[in-house]
C-alpha positions in Angstrom: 9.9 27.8 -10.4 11.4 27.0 -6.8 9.8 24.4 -4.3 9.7 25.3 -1.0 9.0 22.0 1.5 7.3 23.3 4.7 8.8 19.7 7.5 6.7 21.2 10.3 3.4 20.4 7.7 2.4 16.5 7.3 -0.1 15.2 5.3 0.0 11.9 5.2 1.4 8.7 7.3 3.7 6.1 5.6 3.7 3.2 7.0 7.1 1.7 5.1 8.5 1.1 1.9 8.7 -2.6 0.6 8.4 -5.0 -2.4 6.4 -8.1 -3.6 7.1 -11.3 -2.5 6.4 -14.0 -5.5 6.2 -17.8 -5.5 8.7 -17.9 -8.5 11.2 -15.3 -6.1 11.0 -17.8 -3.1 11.4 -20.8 -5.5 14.7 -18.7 -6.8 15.7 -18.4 -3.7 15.1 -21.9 -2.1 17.8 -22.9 -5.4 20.5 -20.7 -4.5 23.6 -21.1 -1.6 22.5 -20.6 2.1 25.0 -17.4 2.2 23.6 -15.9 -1.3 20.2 -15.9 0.2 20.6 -14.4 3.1 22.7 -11.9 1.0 19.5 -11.2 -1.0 17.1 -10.6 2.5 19.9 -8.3 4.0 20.2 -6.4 0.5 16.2 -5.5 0.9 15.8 -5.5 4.5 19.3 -4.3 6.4 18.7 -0.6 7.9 22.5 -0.4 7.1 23.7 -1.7 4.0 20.6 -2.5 2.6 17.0 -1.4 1.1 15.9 -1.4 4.7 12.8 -2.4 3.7 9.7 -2.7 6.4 6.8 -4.2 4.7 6.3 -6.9 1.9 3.3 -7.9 0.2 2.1 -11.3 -1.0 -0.5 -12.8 -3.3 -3.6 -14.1 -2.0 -4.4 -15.3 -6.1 -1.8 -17.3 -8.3 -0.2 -14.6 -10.4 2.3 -14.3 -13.3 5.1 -15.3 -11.4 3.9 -18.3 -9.8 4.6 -21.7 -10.7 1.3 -22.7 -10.8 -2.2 -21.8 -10.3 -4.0 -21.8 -6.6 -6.1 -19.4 -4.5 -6.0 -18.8 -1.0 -9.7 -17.7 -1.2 -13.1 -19.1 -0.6 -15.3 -18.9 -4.0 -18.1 -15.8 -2.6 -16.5 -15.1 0.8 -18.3 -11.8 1.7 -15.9 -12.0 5.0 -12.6 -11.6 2.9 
């Protein structure tokens, strides 16, 4: 079976490619050397050398990987 890919078709829009970022990432990084963490953002984010990652996406709930429990959220907020 070949696949044929038509570039003058589009069906969708991406807006970017990207990762999670966790409380229990940040506090990682807040531990390490100045020069190993800006290692770490240019290893996701550099157009170049990196990931070149465009978006990120954070919690608005205490998850798995935080280091404790908290919610950015109103209890009922019909708004959110």
């Amino acid at each position: 079976m070949d696949i044929k890919v038509d570039s003058s078709k589009t069906y969708q829009e991406i807006m970017g490619f990207g990762g999670a970022f966790t409380e229990a990432a940040a506090y990682t990084l807040s531990q390490v050397s100045p020069d190993k963490r800006q290692e770490v953002i240019e290893s996701n984010f550099d157009q170049e050398q990196g990931l070149g990652y465009t978006i990120g996406r954070i919690h608005i709930h205490s998850c798995e990987f935080a280091l404790e429990n908290y919610n950015y959220v109103e209890d009922n907020d019909v708004d959110l």
